[in-house]
C-alpha positions as semicolon CSV with decimal commas, in nm:
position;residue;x (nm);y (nm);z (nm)
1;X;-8,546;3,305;1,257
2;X;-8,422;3,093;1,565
3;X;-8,696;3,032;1,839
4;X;-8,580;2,963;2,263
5;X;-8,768;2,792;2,521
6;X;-8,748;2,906;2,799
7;X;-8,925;2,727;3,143
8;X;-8,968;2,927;3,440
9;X;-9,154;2,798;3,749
10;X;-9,297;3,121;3,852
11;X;-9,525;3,378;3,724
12;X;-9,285;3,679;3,814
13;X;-8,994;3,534;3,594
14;X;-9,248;3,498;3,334
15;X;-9,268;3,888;3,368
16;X;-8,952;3,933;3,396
17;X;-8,838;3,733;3,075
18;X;-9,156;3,880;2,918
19;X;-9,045;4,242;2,987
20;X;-8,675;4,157;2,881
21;X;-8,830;4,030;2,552
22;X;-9,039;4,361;2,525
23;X;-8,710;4,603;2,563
24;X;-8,521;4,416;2,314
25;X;-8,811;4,441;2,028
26;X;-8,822;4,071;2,053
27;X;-9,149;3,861;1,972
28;X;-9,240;3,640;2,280
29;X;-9,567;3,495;2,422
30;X;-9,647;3,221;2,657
31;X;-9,752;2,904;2,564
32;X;-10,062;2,730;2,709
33;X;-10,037;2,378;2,879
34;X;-10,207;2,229;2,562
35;X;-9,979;2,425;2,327
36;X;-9,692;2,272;2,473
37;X;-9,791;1,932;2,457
38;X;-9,896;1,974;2,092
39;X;-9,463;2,109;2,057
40;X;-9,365;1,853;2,271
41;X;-9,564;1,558;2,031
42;X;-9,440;1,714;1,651
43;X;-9,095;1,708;1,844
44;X;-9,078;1,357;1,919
45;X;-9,284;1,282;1,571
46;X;-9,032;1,519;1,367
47;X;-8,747;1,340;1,566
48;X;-8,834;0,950;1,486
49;X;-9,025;1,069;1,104
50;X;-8,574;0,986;1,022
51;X;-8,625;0,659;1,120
52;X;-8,631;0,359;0,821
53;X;-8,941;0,183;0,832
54;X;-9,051;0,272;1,180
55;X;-9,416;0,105;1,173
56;X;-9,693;0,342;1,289
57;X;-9,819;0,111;1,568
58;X;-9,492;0,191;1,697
59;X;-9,520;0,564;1,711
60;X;-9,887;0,559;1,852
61;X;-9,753;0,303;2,121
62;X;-9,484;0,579;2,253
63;X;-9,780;0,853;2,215
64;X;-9,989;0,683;2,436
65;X;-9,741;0,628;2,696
66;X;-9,740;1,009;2,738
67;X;-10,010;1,068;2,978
């Protein structure tokens, strides 16, 4: 299963992508402020976890920087 992000900046092309979803028996939801900082952290964790002995320090410095 593939998964697409898709940002909008209004709440009637979140209906509209939401209805679009609906007619085409796709699964789609909308994703709360919180739950896409939470995909937006694993991304960047999941992204540098590659990295040879990248110290942890390092990774909570870059985390903090966030807000």
């Amino acid at each position: 299963m593939d998964t697409i992000l898709i940002n909008v900046d209004d709440k009637s092309s979140v209906k509209l992508f939401m209805e679009l979803a609906k007619k085409l028996h796709f699964k789609a939801r909308v994703l709360s402020e919180e739950q896409k900082e939470d995909w937006a952290l694993l991304s960047m964790m999941d992204e540098r976890s590659n990295e040879p002995g990248l110290p942890v320090d390092s990774t909570l410095e870059i985390l903090g920087k966030i807000k």
